[in-house]
N, C-alpha and C positions, 0 to 999 in steps of 0.2 A: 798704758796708753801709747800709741804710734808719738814721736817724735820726729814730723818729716817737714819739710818746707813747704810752708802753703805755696808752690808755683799754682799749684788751681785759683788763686784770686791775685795772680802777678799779673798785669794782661802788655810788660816787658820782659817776662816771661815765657814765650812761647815752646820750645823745645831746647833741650839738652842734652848730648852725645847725637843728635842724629845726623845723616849724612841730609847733603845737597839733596835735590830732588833732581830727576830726570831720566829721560826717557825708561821703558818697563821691558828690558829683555835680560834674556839667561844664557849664561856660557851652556854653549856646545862640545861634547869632545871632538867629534869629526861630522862629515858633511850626511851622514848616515843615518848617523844619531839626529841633527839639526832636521832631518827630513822628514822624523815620526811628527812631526808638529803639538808636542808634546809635551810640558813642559816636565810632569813628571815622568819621563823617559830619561832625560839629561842626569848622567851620572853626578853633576854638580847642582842639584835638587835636592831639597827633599821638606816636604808638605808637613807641619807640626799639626795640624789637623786632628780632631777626634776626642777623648774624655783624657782632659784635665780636671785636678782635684780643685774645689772652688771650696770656698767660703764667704757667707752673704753676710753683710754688714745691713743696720737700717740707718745707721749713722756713723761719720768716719771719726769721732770721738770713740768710738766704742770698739776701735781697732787693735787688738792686741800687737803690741810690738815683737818682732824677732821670726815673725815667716816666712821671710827670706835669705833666714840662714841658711847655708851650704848643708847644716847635719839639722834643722827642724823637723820634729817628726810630725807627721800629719795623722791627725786625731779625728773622732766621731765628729768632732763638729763637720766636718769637709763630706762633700757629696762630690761625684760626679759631674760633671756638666760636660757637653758635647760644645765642641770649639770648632767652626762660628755657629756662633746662635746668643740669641739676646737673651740675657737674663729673663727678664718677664714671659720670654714664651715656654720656658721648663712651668709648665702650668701647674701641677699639684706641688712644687715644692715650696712655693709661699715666695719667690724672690720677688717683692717688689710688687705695682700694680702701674702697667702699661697708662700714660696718661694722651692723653688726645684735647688737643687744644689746637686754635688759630691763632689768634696776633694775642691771648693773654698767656703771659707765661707762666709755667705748672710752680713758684716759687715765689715769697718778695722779691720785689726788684730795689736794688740796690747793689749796679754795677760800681767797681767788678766783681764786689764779693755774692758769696751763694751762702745758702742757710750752713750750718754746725749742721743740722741733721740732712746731712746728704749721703742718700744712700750709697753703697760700695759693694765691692768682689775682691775677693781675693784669687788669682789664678794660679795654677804650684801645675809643673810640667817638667819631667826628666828625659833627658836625648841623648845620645853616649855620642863619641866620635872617636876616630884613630889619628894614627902619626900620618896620616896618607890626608886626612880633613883637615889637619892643623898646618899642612905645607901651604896651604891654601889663605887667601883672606874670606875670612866669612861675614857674612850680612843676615842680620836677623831683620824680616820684613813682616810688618804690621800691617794688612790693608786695609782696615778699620777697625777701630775701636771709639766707645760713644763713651766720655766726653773726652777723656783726658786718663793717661796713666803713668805709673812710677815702674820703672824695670830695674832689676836684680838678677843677677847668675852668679850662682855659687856663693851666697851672700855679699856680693861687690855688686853697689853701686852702679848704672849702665847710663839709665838716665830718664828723661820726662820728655812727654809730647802729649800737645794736644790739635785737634781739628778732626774729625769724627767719620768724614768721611772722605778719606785720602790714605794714603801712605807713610809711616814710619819708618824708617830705613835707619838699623845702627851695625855699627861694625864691633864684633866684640873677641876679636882675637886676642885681646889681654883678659877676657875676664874667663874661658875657659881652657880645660887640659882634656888629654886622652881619658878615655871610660868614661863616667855618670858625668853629670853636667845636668843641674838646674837650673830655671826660670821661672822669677817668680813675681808676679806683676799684681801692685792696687789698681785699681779702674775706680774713679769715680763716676757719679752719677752727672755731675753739677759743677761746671769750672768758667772761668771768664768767659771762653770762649761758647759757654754755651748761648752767652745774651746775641752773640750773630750765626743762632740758629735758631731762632724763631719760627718755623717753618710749620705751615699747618698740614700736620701730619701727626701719627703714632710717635710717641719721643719714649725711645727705645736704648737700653744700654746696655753695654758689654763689649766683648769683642765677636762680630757680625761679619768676618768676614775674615780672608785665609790668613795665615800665618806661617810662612817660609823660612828656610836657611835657604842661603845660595851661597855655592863655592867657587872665588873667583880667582881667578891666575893672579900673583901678585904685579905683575904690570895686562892691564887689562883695558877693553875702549868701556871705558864709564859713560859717555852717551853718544846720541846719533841725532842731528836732526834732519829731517830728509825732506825735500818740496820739487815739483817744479814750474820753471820761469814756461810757457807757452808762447809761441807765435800768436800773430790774427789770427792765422787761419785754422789754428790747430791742428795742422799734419808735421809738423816740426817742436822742438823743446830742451830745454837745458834743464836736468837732474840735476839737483844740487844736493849735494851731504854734508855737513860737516858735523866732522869728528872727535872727541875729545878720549888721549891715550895717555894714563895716568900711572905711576911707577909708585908700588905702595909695600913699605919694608923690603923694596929690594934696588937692585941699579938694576938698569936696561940699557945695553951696548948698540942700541941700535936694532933697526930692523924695515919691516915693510908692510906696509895696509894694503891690501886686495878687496875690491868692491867689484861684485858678481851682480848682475841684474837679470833676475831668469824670469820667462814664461811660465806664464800655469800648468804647461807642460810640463816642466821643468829645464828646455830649453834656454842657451843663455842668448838674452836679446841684448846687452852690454856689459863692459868690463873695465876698468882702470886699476893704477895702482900707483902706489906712492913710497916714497923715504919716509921713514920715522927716525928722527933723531935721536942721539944717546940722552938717557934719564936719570937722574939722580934718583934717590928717594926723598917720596914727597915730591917730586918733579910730574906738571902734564905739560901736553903739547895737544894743540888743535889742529888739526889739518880736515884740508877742504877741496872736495871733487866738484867739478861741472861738467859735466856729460853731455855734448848734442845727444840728441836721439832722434828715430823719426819712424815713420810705419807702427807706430805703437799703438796698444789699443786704450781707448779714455774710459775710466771709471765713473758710474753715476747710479746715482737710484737703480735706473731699469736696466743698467748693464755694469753690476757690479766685478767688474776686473781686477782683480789681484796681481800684481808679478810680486815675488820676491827679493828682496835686499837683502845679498850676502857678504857682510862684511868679516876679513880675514885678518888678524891680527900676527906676525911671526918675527921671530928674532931670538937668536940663542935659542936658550932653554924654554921660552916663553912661548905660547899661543893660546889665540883668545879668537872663538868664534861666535858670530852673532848672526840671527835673522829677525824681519820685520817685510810685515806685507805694506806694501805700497802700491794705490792708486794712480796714476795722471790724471789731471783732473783741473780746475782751476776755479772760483769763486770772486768775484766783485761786483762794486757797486757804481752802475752809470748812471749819473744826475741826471735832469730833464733838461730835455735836449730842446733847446729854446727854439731853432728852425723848424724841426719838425713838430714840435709838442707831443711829442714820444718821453715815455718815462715817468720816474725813473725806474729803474729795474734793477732787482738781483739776478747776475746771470752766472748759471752754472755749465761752464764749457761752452761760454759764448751765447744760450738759449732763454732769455727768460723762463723764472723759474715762479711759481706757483705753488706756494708752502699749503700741503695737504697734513696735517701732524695734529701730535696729543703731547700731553704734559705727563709724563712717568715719574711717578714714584716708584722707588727702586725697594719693594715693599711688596708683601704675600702675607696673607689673613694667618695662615697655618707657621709661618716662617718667619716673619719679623721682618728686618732689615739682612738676614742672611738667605736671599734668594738662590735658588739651586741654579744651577747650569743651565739644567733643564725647560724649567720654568723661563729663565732668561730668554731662551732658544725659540722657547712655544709662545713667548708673547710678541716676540720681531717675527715671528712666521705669521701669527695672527695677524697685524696690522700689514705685516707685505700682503696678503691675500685679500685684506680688506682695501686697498688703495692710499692706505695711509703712510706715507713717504718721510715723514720727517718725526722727529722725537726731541722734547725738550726735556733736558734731566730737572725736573723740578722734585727739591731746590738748592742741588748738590752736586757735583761726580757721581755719576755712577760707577757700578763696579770695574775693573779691569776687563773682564769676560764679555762685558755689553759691549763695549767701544770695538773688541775682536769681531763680535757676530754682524755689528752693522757695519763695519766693512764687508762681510764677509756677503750676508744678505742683502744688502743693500738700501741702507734704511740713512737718511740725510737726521743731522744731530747737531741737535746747539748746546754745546756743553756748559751746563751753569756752574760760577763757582758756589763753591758751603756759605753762602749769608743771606739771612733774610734777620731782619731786625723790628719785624713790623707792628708790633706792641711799643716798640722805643726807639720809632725809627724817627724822631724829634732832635733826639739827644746821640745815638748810638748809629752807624757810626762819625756822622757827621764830618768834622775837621779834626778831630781831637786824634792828635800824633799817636796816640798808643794803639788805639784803634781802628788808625790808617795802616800802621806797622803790619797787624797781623789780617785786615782784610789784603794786603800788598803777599804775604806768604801765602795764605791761602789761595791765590790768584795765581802765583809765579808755581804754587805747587802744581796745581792742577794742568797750565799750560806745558810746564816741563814736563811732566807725568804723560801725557796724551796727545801731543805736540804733531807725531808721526799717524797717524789714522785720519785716512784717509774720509772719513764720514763725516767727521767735525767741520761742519762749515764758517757756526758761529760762535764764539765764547760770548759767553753771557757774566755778567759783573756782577749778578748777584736777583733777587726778588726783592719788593716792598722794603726797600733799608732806607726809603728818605734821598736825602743830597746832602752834598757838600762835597770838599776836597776829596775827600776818599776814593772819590770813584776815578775821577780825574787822572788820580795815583795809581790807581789801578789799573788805567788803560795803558798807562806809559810803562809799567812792567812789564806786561801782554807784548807790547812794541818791541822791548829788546829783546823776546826772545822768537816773537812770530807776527810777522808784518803781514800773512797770508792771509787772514781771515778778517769780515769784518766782527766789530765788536757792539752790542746789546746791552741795554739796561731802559727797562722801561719807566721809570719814573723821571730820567734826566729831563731834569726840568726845562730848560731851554734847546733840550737835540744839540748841545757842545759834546758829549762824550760820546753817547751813541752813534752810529753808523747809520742804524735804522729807527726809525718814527716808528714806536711800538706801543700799544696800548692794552688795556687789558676790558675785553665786555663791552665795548663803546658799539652802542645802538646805530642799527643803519641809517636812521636818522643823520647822525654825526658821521659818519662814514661817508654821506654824500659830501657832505662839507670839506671834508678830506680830499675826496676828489676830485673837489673843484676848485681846490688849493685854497680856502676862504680863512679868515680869522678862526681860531679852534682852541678850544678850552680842553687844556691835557692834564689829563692824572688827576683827576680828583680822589684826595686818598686822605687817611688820617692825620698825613704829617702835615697838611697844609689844610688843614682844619673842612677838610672836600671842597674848599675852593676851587683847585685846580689852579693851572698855570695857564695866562694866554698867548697862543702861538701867534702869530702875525703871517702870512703867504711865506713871506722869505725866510722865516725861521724853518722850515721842512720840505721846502719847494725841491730841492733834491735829495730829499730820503726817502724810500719806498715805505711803505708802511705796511706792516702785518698788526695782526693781531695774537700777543704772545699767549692770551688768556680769552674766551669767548664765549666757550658752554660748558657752563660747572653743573653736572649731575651729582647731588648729593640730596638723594631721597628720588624723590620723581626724574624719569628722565628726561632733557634735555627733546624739544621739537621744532627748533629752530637751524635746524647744519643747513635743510638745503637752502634756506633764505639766506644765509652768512654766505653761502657760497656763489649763489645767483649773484651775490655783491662782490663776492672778491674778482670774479672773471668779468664785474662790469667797467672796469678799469683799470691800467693798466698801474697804476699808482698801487692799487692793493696785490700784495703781493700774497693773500693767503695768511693762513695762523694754524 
């Protein structure tokens, strides 16, 4: 029998060994290399990807201990399994049976614990390296796995994480040497964190998604956040960066950050550069650009413009290069403007904007929750061609590859974080500090994580999880690390947290009343027994209101878009859904 520490029912427990989160790019070795836009090109790559040996559990009582040693041998029990892909979708091999539920969850409920019989996988994966990988700091990156796992190399310890669809990031230069090198990870089924994921959808496990080494210089810029400040008029603007250049098992004597800002051309339209201090180790340092600019061209939906951001790290022995594509672009929200009775509106680069969008599950019938590139590519092509402008990740992050292609394509994104609670959105997550704690990482992950993409207009706080402090807390993480955007949740109950008056399904009936700022009954939902909450004029009088949710096809389709629309263009208050 396994002997390991239940952190799957800790929920002050959330991860152990993993790094900070923040922003998503990879060393370059030269400007050559940085220009295949690629990230398996980059000699400090390399994609774990492909048939690791599994072993299925149907309960984690039933775990045989010691398959994480360094010299385990792997026996007939262990099949193949192709890595990302969900358990459940290897269909003849009996793993499991894919469950589909709304707000009842597939288990008892008795947060924060989950049943004994929760099913499991065992993953076993060998990768060799040289003395030329080991000069290096390495990072092993996880960017999903459903619910929660325990990681092992070489039979040592590395550590736990959970939140299913995000990032784990660990550094493990102490747990491997030159030649063989194993990794060997339990995945559960069912862990604290799966009560705020409630999400009505396919609830699907494994690991779904890619699985990297990156090789990074040991003094290297560990993140980048990048925005900028706009004039009225927007033909002028301030580029802001700031940097974070961090000194890891080595000193750094100094040196110099170079910030390149090229055209799609590849021409450079600006440039700066700065001092970097000397480092200890374990030593960063922040440093911070503001760039006039002017004559540039603004990114949007229908003219999605790219430049690139080349940031250059050099000093001594040391260099560290990075790129990210970046928009101009700008997003707010203007109240109702009492002289004119204009308003209020969300404006994008100054123009009221009119949310034409759908709700994405980041999900394929044949695929699971490990959607291809492809697929990803062909579904933002589809919806640009069909006129549909905007995308809510319901009811997670999407993948890393989605947030690239709608900058890329041009597709406007309101990124929701991992929680929806909506079977126990009474109790869970309410005020209760533990599970303020980890809706607060879940939040701070995802914003640091996708901070720089230019698509994300709005971060969203979550789906159907109730009220209380929690969200509150949530906004004010959001705040320290990105004041750019507004911020979404549609159940807040009195519009203190949200930016935006957001509803879900609400008849045009009610929609007239909206727009003519009247008393209005919001959210009527399970947690408030479908009472709703009553708005008063001055409670929403300046937040634009969309609708986040409005035609649910499931069985018959939907025949109501053009009528929802003939109402959102009838005033100027509805901003679209």
């Amino acid at each position: 029998m396994l002997n390991i520490p239940k952190y799957y029912e800790d929920p002050k427990t959330l991860h152990i060994g993993c790094e900070e989160p923040h922003a998503y790019f990879i060393p370059y070795l030269n400007e050559e290399n940085a220009l295949t836009k690629s990230r398996e090109d980059s000699k400090y790559f390399q994609l774990l990807n492909g048939e690791w040996d599994f072993r299925f559990y149907n309960s984690i009582i039933d775990v045989e201990d010691g398959f994480y040693a360094a010299d385990y041998a792997i026996n007939d029990n262990y099949n193949k399994i192709k890595v990302p892909m969900n358990w459940q979708m290897d269909l003849d091999k009996g793993y499991d049976v894919p469950n589909y539920t709304n707000s009842d969850y597939p288990y008892p409920c008795d947060p924060p614990y989950v049943p004994d019989d929760n099913p499991c996988g065992i993953y076993i994966r060998d990768f060799e390296l040289d003395e030329n990988d080991l000069s290096r700091d390495l990072f092993l990156n996880f960017e999903g796995v459903d619910s929660c796992f325990y990681l092992w190399i070489n039979g040592k310890f590395v550590g736990y994480s959970q939140v299913s669809h995000m990032t784990s990031e660990f550094n493990i230069n102490e747990f491997v040497h030159t030649g063989a090198n194993r990794i060997a990870m339990l995945v559960l089924k069912w862990c604290d964190g799966s009560y705020l994921e409630d999400q009505d959808m396919w609830r699907l496990s494994g690991i779904f998604r890619d699985v990297t080494l990156v090789y990074e210089p040991k003094v290297f810029i560990e993140d980048m956040y990048m925005r900028s400040e706009m004039a009225e008029d927007f033909k002028s603007a301030v580029f802001k960066l700031d940097c974070v250049v961090k000194a890891r098992r080595a000193q750094f004597d100094g040196g110099k950050l170079k910030i390149e800002i090229l055209r799609a051309d590849g021409a450079e339209f600006a440039s700066a550069e700065a001092e970097v201090k000397p480092l200890a180790d374990g030593e960063y340092c922040n440093i911070s650009f503001e760039i006039p600019v002017s004559n540039f061209e603004l990114w949007s939906h229908e003219d999605p413009y790219l430049y690139t951001v080349r940031v250059t790290l050099s000093g001594g022995e040391y260099t560290d290069r990075r790129e990210h594509k970046f928009g101009f672009r700008e997003v707010k929200i203007t109240p109702y403007d009492r002289k004119t009775g204009r308003g209020p509106f969300i404006l994008l680069n100054g123009v009221p904007l009119k949310i034409c969008g759908v709700n994405r599950h980041d999900f394929h019938p044949d695929y699971g929750h490990a959607v291809p590139e492809s697929i990803i590519r062909s579904d933002l092509e589809l919806l640009k061609n069909s006129n549909i402008t905007n995308v809510r990740t319901c009811h997670y992050p999407n993948s890393r590859r989605f947030y690239e292609l709608c900058d890329e394509i041009g597709i406007l994104v309101m990124s929701e974080n991992n929680l929806e609670t909506h079977g126990l959105a009474t109790r869970v997550p309410r005020s209760n500090p533990h599970w303020t704690a980890e809706c607060c990482y879940r939040v701070r992950n995802m914003v640091n994580s996708y901070k720089n993409h230019s698509c994300i207009l709005f971060w969203s706080l979550g789906n159907e999880s109730g009220n209380g402090n929690a969200f509150a807390e949530m906004k004010k993480e959001i705040l320290k690390i990105d004041k750019t955007r507004p911020v979404h949740y549609e159940p807040d109950a009195k519009l203190k947290t949200s930016d935006l008056f957001s509803e879900m399904y609400t008849v045009q009936t009610a929609m007239k009343e909206i727009g003519e700022n009247k008393p209005h009954i919001h959210s009527r939902a399970l947690w408030n027994l479908g009472l709703g909450y009553h708005l008063k004029p001055s409670d929403y009088i300046d937040k634009p209101f969309i609708e986040c949710e409005y035609s649910h096809a499931m069985g018959n389709g939907p025949g109501d878009l053009e009528d929802y629309h003939e109402t959102f263009y009838s005033n100027e208050r509805f901003c679209g859904g």
